[in-house]
C-alpha positions as CSV (number, residue, x, y, z in Angstrom):
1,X,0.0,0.0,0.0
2,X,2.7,2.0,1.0
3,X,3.7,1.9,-3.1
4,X,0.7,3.7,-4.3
5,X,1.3,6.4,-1.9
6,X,4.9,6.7,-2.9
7,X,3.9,6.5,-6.3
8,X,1.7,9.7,-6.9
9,X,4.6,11.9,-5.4
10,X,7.5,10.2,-7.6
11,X,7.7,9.6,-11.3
12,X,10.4,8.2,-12.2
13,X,10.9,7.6,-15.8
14,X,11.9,4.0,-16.9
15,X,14.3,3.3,-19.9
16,X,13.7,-0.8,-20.6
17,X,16.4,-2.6,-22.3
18,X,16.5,-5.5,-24.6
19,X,17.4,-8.0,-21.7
20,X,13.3,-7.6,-20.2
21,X,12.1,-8.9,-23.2
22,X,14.7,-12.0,-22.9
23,X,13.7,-12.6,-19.2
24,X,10.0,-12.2,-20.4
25,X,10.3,-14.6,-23.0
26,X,12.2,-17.2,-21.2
27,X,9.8,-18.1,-18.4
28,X,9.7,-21.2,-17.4
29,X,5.9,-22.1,-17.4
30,X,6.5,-26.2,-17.2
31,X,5.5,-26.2,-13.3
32,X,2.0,-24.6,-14.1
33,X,1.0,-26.6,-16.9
34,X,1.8,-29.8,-14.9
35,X,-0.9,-28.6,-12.1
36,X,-3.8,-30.6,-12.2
37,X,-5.7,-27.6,-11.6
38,X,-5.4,-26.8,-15.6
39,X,-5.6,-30.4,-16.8
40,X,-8.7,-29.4,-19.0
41,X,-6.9,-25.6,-20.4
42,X,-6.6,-26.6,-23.8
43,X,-3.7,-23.5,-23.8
44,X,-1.5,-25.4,-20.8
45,X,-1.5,-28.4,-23.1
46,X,0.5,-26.6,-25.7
47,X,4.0,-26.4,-25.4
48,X,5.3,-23.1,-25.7
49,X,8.9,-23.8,-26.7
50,X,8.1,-24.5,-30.1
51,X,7.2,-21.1,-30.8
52,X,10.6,-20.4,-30.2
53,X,12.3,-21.7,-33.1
54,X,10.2,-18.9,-34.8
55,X,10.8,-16.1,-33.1
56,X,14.7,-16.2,-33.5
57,X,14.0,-15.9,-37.3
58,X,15.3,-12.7,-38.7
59,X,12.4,-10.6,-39.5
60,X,12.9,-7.5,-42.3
61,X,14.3,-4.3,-40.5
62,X,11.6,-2.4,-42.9
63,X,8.3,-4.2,-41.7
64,X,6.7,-3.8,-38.8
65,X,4.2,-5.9,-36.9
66,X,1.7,-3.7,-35.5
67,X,-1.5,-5.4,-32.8
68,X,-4.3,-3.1,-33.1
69,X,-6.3,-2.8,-29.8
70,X,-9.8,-1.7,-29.1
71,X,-12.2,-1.8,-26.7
72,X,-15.5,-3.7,-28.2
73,X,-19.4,-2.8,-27.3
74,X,-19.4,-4.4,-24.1
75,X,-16.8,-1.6,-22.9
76,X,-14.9,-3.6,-20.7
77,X,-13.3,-6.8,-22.9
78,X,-10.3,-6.0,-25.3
79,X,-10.5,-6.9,-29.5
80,X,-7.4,-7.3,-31.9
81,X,-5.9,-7.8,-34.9
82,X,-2.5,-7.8,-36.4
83,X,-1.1,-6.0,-39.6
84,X,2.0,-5.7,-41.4
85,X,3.5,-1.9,-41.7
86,X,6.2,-0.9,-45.0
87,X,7.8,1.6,-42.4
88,X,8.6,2.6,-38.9
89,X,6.3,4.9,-37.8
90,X,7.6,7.6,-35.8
91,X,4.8,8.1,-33.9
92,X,1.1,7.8,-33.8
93,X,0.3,10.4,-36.5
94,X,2.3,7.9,-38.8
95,X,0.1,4.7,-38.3
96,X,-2.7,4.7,-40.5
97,X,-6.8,4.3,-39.7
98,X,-8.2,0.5,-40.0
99,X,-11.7,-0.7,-40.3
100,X,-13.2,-4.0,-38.3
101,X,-16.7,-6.0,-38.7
102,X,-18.3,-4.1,-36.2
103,X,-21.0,-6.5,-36.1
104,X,-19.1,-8.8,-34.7
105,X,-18.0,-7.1,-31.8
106,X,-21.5,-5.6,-30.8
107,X,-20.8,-2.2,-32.6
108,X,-22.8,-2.1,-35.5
109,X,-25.4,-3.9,-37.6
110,X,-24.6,-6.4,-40.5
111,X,-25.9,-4.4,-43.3
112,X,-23.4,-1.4,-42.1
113,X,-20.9,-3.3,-40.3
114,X,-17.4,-1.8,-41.1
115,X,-16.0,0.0,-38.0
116,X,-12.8,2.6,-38.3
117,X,-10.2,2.0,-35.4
118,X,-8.2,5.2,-34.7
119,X,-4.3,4.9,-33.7
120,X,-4.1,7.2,-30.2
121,X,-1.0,5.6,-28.6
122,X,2.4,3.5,-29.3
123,X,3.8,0.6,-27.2
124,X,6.5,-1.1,-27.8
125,X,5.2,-5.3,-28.2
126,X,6.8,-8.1,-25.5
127,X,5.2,-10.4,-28.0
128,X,6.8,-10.4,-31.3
129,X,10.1,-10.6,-32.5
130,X,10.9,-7.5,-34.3
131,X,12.9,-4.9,-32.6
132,X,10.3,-1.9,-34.4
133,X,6.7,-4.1,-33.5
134,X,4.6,-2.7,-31.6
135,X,0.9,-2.6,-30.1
136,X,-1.4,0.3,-30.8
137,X,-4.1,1.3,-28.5
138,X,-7.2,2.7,-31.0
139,X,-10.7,3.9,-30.3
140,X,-13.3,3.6,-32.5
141,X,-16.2,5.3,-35.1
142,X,-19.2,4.4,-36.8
143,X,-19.3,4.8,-40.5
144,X,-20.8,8.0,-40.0
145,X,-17.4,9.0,-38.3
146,X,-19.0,9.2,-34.3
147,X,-17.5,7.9,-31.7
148,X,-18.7,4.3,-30.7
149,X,-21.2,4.1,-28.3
150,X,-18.4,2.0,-25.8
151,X,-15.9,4.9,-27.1
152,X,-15.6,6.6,-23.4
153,X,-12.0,7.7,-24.7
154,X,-12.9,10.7,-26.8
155,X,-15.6,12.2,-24.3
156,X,-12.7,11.9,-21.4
157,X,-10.1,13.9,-24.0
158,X,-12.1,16.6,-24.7
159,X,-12.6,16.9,-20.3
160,X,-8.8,16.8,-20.4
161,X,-8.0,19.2,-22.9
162,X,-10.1,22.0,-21.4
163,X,-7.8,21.3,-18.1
164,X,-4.7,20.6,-19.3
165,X,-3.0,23.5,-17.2
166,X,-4.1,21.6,-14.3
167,X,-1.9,19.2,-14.6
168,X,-4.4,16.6,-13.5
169,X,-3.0,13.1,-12.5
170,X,-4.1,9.9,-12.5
171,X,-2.7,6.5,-11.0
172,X,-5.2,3.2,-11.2
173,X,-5.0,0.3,-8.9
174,X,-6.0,-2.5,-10.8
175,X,-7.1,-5.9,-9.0
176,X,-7.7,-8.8,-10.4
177,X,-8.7,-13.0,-9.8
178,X,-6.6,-15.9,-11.1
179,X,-9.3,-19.1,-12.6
180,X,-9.1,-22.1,-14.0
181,X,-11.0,-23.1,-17.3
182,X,-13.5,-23.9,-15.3
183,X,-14.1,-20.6,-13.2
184,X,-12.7,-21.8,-10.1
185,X,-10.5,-19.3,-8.4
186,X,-6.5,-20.7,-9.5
187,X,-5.3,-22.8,-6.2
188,X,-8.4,-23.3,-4.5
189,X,-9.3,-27.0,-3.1
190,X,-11.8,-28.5,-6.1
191,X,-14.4,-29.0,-3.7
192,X,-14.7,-26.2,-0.4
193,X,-13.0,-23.2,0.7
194,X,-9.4,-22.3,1.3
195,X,-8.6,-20.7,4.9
196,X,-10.6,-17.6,5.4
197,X,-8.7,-14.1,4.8
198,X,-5.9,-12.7,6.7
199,X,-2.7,-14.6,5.6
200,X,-2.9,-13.9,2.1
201,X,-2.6,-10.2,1.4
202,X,1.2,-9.2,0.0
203,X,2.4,-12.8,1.3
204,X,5.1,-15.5,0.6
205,X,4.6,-19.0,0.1
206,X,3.3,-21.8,-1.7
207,X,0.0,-22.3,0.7
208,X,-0.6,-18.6,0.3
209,X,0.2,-17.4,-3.5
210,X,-0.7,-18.5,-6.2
211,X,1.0,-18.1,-9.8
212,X,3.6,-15.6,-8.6
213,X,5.5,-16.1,-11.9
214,X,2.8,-14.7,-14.2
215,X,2.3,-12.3,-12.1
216,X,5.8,-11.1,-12.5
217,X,6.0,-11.6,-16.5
218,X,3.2,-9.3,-16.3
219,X,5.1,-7.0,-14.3
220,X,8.1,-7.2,-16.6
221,X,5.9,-7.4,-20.2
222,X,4.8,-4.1,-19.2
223,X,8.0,-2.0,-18.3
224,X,9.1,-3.5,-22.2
225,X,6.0,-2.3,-23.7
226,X,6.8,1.6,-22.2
227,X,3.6,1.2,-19.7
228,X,3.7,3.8,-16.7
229,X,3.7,1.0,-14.0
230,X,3.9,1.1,-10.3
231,X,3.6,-2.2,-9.3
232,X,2.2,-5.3,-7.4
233,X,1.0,-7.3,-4.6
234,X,-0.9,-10.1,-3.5
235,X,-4.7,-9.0,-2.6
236,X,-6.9,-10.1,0.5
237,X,-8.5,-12.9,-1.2
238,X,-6.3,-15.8,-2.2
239,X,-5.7,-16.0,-6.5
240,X,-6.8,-12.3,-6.2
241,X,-3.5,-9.7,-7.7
242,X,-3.3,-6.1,-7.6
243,X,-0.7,-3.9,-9.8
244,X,-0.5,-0.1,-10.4
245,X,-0.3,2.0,-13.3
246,X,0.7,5.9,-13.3
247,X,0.9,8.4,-11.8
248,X,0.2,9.6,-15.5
249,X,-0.8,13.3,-16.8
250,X,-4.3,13.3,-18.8
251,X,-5.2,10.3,-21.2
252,X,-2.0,8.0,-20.6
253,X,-3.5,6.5,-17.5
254,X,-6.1,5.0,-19.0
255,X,-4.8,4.0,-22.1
256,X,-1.9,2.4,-20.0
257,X,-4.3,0.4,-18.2
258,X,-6.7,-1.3,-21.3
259,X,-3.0,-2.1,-22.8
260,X,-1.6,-3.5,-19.3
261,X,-5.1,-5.6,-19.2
262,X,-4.2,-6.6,-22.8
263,X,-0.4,-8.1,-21.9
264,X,-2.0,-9.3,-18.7
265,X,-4.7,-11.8,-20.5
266,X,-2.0,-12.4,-23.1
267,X,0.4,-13.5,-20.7
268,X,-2.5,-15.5,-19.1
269,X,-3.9,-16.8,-22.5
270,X,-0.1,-18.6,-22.6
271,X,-0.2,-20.3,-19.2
272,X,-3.6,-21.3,-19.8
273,X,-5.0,-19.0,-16.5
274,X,-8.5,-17.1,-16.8
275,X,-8.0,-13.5,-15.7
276,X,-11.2,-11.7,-14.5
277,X,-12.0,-8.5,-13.8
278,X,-15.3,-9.0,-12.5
279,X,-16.0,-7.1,-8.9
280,X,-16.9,-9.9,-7.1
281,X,-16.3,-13.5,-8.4
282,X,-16.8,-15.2,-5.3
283,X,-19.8,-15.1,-3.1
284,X,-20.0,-14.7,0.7
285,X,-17.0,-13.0,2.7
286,X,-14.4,-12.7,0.5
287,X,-13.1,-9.2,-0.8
288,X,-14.4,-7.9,-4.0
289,X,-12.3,-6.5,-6.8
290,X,-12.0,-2.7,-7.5
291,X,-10.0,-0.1,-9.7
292,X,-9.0,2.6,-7.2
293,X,-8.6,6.0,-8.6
294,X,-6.2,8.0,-7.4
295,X,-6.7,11.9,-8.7
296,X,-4.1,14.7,-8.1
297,X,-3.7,18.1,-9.9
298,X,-0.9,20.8,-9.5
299,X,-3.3,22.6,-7.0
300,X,-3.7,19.9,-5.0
301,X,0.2,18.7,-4.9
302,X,1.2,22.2,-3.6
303,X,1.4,23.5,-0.5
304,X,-2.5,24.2,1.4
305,X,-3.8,21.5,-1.2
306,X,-5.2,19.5,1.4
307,X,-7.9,22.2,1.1
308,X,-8.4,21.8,-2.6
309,X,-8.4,18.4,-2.3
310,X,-11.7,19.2,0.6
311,X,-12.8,21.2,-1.8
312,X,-13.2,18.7,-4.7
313,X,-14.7,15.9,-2.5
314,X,-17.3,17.9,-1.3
315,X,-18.1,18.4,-4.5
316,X,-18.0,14.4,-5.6
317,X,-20.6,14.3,-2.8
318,X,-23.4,16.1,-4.6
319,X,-22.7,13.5,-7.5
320,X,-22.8,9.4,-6.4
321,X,-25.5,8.8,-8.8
322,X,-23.3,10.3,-11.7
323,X,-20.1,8.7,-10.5
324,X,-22.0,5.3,-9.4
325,X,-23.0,4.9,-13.3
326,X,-20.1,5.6,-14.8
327,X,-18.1,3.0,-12.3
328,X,-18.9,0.3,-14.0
329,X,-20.0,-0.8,-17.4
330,X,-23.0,-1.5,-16.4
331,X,-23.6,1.6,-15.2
332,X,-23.6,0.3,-11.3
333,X,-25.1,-3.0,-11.5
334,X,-22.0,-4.7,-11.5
335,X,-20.9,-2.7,-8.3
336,X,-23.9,-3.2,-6.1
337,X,-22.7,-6.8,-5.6
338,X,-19.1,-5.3,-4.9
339,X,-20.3,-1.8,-2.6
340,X,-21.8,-3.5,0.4
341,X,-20.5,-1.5,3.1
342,X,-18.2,-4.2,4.6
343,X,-15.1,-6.0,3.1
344,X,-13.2,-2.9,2.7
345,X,-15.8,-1.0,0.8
346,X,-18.4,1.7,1.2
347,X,-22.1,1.4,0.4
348,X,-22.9,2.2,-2.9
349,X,-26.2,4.2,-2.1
350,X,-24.2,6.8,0.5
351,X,-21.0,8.6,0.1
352,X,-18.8,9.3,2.1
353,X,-14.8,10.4,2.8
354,X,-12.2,9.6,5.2
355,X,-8.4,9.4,6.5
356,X,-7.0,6.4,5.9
357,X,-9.8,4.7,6.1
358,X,-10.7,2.1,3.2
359,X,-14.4,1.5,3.9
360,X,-15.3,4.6,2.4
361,X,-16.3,5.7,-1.3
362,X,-13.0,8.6,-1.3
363,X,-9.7,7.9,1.0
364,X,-7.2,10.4,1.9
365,X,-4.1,8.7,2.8
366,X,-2.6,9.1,6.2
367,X,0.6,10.2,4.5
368,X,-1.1,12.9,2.0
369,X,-2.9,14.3,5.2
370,X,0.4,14.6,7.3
371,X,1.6,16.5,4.3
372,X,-0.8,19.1,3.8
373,X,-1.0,18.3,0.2
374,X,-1.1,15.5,-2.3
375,X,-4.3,13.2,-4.2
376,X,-7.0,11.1,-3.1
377,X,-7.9,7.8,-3.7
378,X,-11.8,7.3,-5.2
379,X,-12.1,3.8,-4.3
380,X,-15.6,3.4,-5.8
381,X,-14.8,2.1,-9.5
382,X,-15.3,-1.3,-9.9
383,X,-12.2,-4.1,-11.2
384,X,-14.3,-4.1,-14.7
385,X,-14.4,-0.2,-15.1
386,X,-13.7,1.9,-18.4
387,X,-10.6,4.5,-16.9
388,X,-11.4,6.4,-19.6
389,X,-15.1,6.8,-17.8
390,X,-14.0,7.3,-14.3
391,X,-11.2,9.9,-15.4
392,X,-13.6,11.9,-17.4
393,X,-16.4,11.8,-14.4
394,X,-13.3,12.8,-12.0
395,X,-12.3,15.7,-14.3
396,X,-16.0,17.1,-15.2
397,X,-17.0,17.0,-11.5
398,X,-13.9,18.3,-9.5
399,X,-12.6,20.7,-12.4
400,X,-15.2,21.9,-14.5
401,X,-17.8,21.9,-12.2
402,X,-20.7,20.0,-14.1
């Protein structure tokens, strides 16, 4: 925990080298797909060292493999297809516009079905194995040339643009559950219950954590791609993960965040794991799963910002309803099985603010009230959320005032 505080007051810029993407590739992954827990993942079953006799082939210096991303008409799972650039592109003004079957990712009908994707941001790919490949995080148009209906990205920009000057900050906390094929959390007993809660949470061990290793391929994947990330921990509920991304100025927090999803199910997809997002994947009293917000502008990080942090609570208060829909992609249905009141969250029907205290819908960290100045943590959005949604309702409410 101490991490996400740390994080919001330092930005450190990271340079990653060639030798992450060796490390990355060269996981060993035999142990997992031994486990009997994955004895039906028709993924574990493959071996993955035959793909390496083809990525040490010598790829043309001139091409470039580029993974289009988007987010389809559900708004929370990720869509994407490969192409083949003549060129390096120098940046994202370089790549050009691509059209999907919108129809097939609930987007558009059949008789009008093709879908423009929109280049917005460059990362470098962990995946393939040219030096210049790369993944491109997109949004998405109609044929009529509108934003998508699941296209939360270009509403948030236009928020951001009109307070750029604010410098606003973001940093996510993104948790997450470990299954196996067949939905069952990864290391729990086949029939029952592990031990109940308490020994799990940032812990060592084999009777305590599970899949460590893909945890920290992840981890890795995402320094290579060029990813603002924080980092990680065990969470509260055993198979359940946690990592940070940010703190990031405007848009690059949430774009961050669909790509380190992306790498995260990729990585997953290998070992034959299920990653969900969904806020609360296990019944009864186990911890849900959230996306923590932490919001921070140049106000608020100099001194007396404790008071303009005050300020912008109080006026997140007059707006739960607002907030509530746009925590989750189903505009708070997902979150009323999540925002109970108990298991370290607040009830989603009353809000309410505190120091360092994480049953309430916005936290001020004990160390950001001891300075006088800092961020706060909104620790309403749900493990499933669009960042793109929560930034934008974070922006429109605390700095233009809608």
């Amino acid at each position: 925990m101490a991490l996400r505080c740390a994080s919001l007051f330092i930005n450190k810029e990271f340079a990653a080298s060639s030798s992450f993407l060796f490390q990355f590739r060269n996981l060993n992954m035999t142990s997992v797909r031994q486990t009997h827990f994955l004895r039906n993942s028709p993924n574990a079953a493959l071996s993955k060292t035959l793909l390496d006799r083809y990525r040490t082939l010598e790829t043309p210096k001139n091409l470039v493999q580029a993974t289009y991303l988007w987010i389809d008409g559900t708004g929370e799972n990720i869509r994407l297809k490969d192409r083949v650039l003549n060129k390096v592109p120098k940046s994202v003004e370089d790549l050009p516009n691509w059209q999907y079957d919108g129809s097939s990712t609930y987007q558009a009908s059949g008789e009008n079905s093709d879908t423009t994707l929109i280049p917005r941001a460059i990362y470098r790919d962990p995946f393939k194995p040219g030096q210049n490949d790369i993944i491109v995080m997109c949004d998405t148009y109609t044929s009529e040339g509108k934003p998508t209906p699941s296209n939360k990205r270009a509403t948030c920009q236009a928020a951001i643009e009109k307070v750029i000057d604010q410098e606003p900050w973001f940093g996510i906390e993104q948790e997450y559950t470990l299954l196996d094929i067949e939905g069952r959390p990864f290391g729990w007993p086949e029939s029952g219950f592990p031990a109940p809660q308490g020994p799990y949470y940032c812990a060592v061990g084999a009777d305590r954590v599970y899949a460590r290793d893909l945890v920290e391929a992840h981890a890795t994947a995402c320094l290579y791609a060029g990813i603002d990330f924080a980092g990680t921990n065990a969470e509260v509920m055993p198979a359940q993960w946690e990592y940070q991304v940010g703190p990031s100025i405007g848009l690059k927090a949430g774009d961050d965040l669909w790509v380190s999803r992306y790498i995260l199910q990729r990585i997953a997809e290998e070992y034959g794991i299920v990653v969900t997002f969904d806020p609360k994947p296990m019944d009864g009293p186990w911890n849900g799963a959230g996306a923590h917000h932490n919001f921070s502008t140049k106000a608020m990080r100099a001194d007396g910002g404790m008071k303009v942090i005050e300020e912008a609570i109080k006026k997140l208060s007059k707006q739960q309803e607002r907030h509530i829909r746009a925590y989750d992609p189903k505009e708070g249905k997902d979150n009323e099985r999540r925002l109970v009141g108990r298991l370290e969250t607040s009830s989603i029907d009353k809000f309410s603010w505190g120091i360092a205290n994480r049953g309430t819908s916005v936290r001020i960290p004990r160390g950001v009230a001891s300075a006088g100045k800092g961020y706060f943590e909104d620790r309403r959005p749900s493990s499933n959320c669009d960042p793109y949604a929560v930034c934008n309702a974070l922006v429109r409410t605390c700095l233009l005032n809608e």
